[in-house]
Rosetta silent file (secondary structure, phi, psi, omega in degrees, C-alpha in Angstrom):
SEQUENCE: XXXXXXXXXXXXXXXXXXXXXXXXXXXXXXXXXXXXXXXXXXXXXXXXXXXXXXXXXXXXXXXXXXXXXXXXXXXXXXXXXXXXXXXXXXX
SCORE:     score description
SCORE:     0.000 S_00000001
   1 L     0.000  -22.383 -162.742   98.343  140.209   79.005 S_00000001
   2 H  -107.490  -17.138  138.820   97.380  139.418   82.356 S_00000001
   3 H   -37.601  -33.919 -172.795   94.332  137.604   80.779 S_00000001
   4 H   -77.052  -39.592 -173.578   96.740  135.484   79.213 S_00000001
   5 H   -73.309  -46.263  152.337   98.865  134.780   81.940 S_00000001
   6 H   -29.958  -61.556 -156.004   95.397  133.826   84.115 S_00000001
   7 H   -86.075  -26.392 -165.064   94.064  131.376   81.433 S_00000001
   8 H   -80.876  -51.415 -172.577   97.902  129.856   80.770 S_00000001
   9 H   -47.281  -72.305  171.856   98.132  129.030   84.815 S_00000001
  10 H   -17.737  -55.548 -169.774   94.402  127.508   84.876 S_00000001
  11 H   -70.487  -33.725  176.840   95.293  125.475   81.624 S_00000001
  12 H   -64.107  -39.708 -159.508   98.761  124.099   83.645 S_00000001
  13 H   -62.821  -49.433 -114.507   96.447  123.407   87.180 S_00000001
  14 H   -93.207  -16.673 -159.763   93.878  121.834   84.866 S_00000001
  15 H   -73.641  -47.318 -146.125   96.262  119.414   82.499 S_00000001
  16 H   -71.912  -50.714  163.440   98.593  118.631   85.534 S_00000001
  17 H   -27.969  -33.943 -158.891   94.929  117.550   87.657 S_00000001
  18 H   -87.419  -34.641 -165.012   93.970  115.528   84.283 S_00000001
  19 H   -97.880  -27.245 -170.793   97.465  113.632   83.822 S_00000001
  20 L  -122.134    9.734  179.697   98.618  112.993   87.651 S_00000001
  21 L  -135.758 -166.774 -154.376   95.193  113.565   89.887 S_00000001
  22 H   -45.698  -58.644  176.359   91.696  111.774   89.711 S_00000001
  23 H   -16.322  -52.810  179.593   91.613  112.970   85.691 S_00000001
  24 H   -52.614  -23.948  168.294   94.219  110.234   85.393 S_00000001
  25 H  -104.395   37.413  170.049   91.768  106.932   86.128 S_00000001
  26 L  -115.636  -18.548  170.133   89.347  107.886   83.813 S_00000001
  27 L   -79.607   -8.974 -167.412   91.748  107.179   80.938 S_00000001
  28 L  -116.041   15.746  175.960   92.436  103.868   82.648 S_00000001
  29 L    97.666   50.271  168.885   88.657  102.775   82.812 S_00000001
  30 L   101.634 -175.327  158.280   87.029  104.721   85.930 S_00000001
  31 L  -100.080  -22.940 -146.799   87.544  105.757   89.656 S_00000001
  32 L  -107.404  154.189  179.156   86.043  103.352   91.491 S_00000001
  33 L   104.558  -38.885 -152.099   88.179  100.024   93.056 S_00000001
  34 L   -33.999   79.521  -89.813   91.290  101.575   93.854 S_00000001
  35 L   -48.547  112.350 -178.470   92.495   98.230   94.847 S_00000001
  36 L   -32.963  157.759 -166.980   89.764   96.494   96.111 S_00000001
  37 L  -104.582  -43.766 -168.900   90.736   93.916   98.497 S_00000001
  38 L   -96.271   23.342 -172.084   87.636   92.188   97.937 S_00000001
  39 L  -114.167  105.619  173.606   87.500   92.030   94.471 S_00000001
  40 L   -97.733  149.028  142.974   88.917   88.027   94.100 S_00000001
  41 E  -146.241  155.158 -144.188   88.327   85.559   91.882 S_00000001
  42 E   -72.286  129.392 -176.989   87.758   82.048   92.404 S_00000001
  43 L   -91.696  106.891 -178.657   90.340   79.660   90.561 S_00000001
  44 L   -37.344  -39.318  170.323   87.993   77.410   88.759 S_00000001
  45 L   -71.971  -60.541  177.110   90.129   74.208   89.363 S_00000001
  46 L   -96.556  -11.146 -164.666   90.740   74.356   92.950 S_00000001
  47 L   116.195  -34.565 -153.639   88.978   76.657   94.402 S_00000001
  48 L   -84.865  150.024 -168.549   91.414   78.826   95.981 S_00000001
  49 E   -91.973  139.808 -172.808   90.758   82.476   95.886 S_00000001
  50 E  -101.272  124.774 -172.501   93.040   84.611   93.686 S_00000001
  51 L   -71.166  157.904 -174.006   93.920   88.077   93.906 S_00000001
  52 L   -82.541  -40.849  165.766   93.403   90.060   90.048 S_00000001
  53 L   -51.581   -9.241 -168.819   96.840   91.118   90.342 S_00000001
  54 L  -123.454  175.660  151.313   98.585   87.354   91.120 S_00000001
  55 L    87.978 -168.054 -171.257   98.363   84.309   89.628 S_00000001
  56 L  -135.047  131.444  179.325   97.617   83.470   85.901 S_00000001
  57 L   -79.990  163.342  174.852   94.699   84.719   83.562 S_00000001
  58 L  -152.651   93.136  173.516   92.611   82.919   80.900 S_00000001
  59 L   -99.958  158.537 -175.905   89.864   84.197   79.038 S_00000001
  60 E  -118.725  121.595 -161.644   87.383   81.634   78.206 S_00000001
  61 L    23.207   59.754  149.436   84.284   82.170   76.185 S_00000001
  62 L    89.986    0.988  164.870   84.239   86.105   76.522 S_00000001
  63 E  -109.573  109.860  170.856   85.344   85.632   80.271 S_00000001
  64 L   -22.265  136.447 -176.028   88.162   85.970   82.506 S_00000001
  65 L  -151.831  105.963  147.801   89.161   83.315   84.818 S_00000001
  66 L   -27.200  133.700  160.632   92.195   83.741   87.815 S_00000001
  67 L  -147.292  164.671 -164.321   94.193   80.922   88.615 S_00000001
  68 L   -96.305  -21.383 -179.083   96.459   80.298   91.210 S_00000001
  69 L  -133.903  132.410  169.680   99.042   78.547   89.688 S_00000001
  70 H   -13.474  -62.741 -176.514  100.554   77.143   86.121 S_00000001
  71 H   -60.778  -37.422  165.090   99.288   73.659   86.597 S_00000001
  72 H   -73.107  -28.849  175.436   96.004   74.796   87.404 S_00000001
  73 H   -68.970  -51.791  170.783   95.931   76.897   84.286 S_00000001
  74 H   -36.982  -73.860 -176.576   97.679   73.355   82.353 S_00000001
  75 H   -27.447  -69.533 -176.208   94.388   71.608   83.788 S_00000001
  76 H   -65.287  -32.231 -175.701   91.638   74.072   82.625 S_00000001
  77 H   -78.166  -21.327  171.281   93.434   74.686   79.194 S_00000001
  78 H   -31.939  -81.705 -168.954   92.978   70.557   78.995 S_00000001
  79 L  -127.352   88.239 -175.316   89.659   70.458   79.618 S_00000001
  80 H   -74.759  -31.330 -178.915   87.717   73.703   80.239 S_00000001
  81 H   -70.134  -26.133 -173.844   84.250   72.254   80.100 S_00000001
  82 H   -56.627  -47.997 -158.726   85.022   69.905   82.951 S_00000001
  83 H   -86.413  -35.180  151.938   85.773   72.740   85.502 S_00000001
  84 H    -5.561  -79.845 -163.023   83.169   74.998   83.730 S_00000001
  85 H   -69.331  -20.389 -165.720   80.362   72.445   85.026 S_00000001
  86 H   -80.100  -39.924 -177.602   81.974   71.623   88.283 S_00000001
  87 H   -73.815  -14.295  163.925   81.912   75.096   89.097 S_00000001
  88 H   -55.574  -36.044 -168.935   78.558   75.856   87.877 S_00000001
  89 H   -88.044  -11.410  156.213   76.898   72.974   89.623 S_00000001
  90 H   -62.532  -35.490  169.704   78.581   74.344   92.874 S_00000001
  91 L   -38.204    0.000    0.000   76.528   77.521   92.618 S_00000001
């Protein structure tokens, strides 16, 4: 019995570690970032740097792209190749 009682705590530490402690970002795609400051990305139309969390998403041929505002997202869904190339040939 007092095997039982041993392996029953151990199994509570270990789920309650797995659902609420580090165990818990591995279901949500890793550990690493927890949020990065520095992980931005560049709003293809203007420029302006975007946070991952603000702003408006797009993906575009198999990528993500940040934007800072509606209108810049209106713009790029226009014409996506234009801002494509502007931003490439800035590189």
């Amino acid at each position: 019995m007092e095997g039982l009682v041993s392996l029953l705590l151990f199994a509570g530490a270990f789920y309650l570690m797995m659902r609420f402690g580090c165990g818990a970002h591995m279901v949500h795609g890793g550990h690493g970032g927890h949020g990065d400051a520095s992980a931005k990305h560049v709003d293809p139309v203007c420029g302006m740097n975007v946070d991952p969390e603000q702003g408006y998403g797009k993906m575009h041929g198999g990528e993500l792209y940040r934007f800072c505002s509606r209108n810049c997202l209106d713009k790029f869904e226009a014409e996506p190749e234009k801002f494509l190339r502007k931003q490439g040939g800035a590189s």
